[in-house]
C-alpha positions, 0 to 999 in steps of 0.5 A, a space after each residue: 267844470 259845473 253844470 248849474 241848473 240854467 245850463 241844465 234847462 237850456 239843454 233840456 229845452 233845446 231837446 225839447 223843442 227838436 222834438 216837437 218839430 220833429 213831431 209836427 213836421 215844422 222845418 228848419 228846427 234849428 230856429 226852435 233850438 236857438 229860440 230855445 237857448 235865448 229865452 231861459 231865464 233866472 226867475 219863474 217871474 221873469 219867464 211869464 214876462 218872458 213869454 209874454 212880450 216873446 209873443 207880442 215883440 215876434 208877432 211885431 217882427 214878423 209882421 214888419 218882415 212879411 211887409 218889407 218883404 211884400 212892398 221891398 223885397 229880401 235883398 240885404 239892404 232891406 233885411 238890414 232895415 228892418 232889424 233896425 227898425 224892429 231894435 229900435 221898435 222893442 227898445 221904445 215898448 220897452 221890450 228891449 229883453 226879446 230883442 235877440 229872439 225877435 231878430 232870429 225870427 225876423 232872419 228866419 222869415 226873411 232869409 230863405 226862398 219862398 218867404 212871401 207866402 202867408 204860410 211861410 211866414 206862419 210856419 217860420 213864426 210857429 217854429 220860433 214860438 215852438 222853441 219859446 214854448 219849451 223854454 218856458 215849459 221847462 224853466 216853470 217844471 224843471 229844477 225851479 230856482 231855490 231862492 232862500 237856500 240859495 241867496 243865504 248860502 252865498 250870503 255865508 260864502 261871501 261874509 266868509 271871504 269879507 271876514 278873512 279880509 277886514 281881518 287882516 286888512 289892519 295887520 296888512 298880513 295877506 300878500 298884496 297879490 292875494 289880497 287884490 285877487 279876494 278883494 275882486 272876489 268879493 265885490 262880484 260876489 256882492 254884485 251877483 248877491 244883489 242881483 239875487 236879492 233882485 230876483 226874489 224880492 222880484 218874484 214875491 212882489 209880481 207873483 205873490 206869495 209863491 216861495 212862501 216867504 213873507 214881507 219880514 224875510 225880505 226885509 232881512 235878507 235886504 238887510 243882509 245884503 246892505 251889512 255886507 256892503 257896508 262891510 266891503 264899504 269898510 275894507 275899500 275905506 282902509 285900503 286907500 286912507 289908512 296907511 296913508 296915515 301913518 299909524 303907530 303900533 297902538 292905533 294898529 292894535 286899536 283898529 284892528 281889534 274894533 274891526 275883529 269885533 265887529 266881524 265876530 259879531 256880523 258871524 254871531 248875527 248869521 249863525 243866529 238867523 241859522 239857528 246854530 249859536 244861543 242868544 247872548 250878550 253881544 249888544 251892550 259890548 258891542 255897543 260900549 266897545 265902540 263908544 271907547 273906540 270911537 273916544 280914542 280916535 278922536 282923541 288920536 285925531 285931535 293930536 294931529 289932524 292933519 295927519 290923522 284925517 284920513 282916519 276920519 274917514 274910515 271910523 266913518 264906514 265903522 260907525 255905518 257897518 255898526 249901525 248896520 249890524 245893529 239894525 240886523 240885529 233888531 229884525 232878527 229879534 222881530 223875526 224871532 218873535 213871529 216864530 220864523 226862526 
């Protein structure tokens, strides 16, 4: 079982939030704790959004609640209508992200006795900013998110199971049960990748410079995402097309060897960035290897293009994958220049 730093913050805020209503005597305080768990978010940007529009779709909503209770009583038709008029109001100011707290506040105001006075409405709401508050408070002090650290180590994490893939992909060595199951891996392992990506590049764009890390480290790490993509890209290509091929030993060994390269080569790129492994030569081989490579499929093409079409298509994502790397390349070296590695 893990305990990430989101859950730990969720139960810290909860606690929080129980004891300032105990403090100020606001009842029931079971709707601070559930407004609480609902408004803890990944990013320090996406808390002041939070907090921002918590305070403008809740006051909406219990202004509607108290109208509807006024003019229309709190029968279930009437609740009924107005959570659906409170949905669809946030989803046309594009709030859509407080839908769920406005809803709890709507429920709160509208669902106990004595919800046509002015003060109940008042207390229900505080409740429910009360929980919101803690949320916030605590995800802007308490364990705030390491981006950096974090998107580059599930960068190595993930290159390491895409290696071990494209590795053997060609062979065929893994057991097709294992393979599918570390396909899936990596494709959620991308996907939760980029969302990352997202959230920092998120961050440094709304707030500024606030984890210090600069326009050229974004477009880096942007890079490093859009490598690996093209690497699953790769492995996508040849699990469909290549064995439909029919391929010989040699072009076995042909691609299977180009696509070892590349993948030593995309490690040396990471470890480069990390500081761990001294320049070397790997550009003008890199680059003569594929002009070789590239050569003998055509070659192996022309023989027979019917049947060797499919391997059109995986030289392809081959080409793009070493762009890609090449392009990773050169904004490591800019990098390099300016002093950041």
């Amino acid at each position: 079982m893990t305990i990430g730093p989101r859950i730990l913050k969720t139960g810290i805020a909860v606690t929080l939030a129980l004891y300032l209503c105990s403090a100020f005597q606001l009842e029931p305080a079971i709707f601070a704790a559930l407004a609480a768990t609902l408004t803890i978010q990944p990013s320090i940007y996406r808390t002041w959004k939070q907090m921002l529009d918590q305070v403008l779709t809740n006051t909406l909503g219990a202004a509607v609640a108290l109208f509807a209770i006024t003019f229309l009583g709190d029968n279930p038709i009437t609740i009924g209508l107005v959570i659906i008029l409170v949905i669809s109001l946030s989803l046309k100011i594009k709030m859509d992200n407080t839908i769920p707290t406005t809803l709890v506040t709507v429920l709160a105001i509208m669902s106990a006795p004595g919800n046509e006075d002015l003060l109940f409405t008042l207390n229900r709401f505080l409740i429910i900013m009360v929980g919101t508050g803690s949320a916030m408070l605590v995800n802007l002090t308490i364990l705030p998110p390491k981006y950096k650290e974090k998107f580059l180590v599930n960068v190595q994490t993930t290159f390491q199971n895409m290696s071990l893939l494209l590795r053997t992909a060609v062979s065929n060595e893994m057991t097709e049960t294992s393979f599918q199951e570390q396909s899936k891996r990596l494709k959620k392992d991308i996907e939760k990748l980029a969302d990352q990506f997202l959230l920092f590049d998120e961050e440094r764009g709304k707030l500024g410079n606030v984890n210090k890390m600069n326009a050229r480290e974004i477009v880096v790490f942007k890079q490093m995402l859009k490598t690996l993509q093209q690497g699953e890209q790769l492995l996508e290509n040849i699990e469909e097309h290549y064995f439909q091929s029919k391929t010989s030993k040699e072009e076995n060994q042909l691609f299977d060897y180009h696509i070892e390269q590349l993948v030593n080569y995309h490690e040396f790129l990471l470890l480069k960035y990390q500081g761990k492994i001294r320049e070397q030569e790997h550009d003008n081989l890199i680059l003569n290897d594929s002009g070789e490579f590239f050569e003998k499929v055509l070659a192996i093409y022309n023989h027979d293009k019917e049947q060797k079409l499919r391997l059109m298509i995986i030289t392809s994502s081959i080409v793009d994958y070493t762009f890609h790397l090449g392009r990773l390349n050169k904004l490591l070296a800019q990098v390099e220049e300016k002093g950041r590695l």
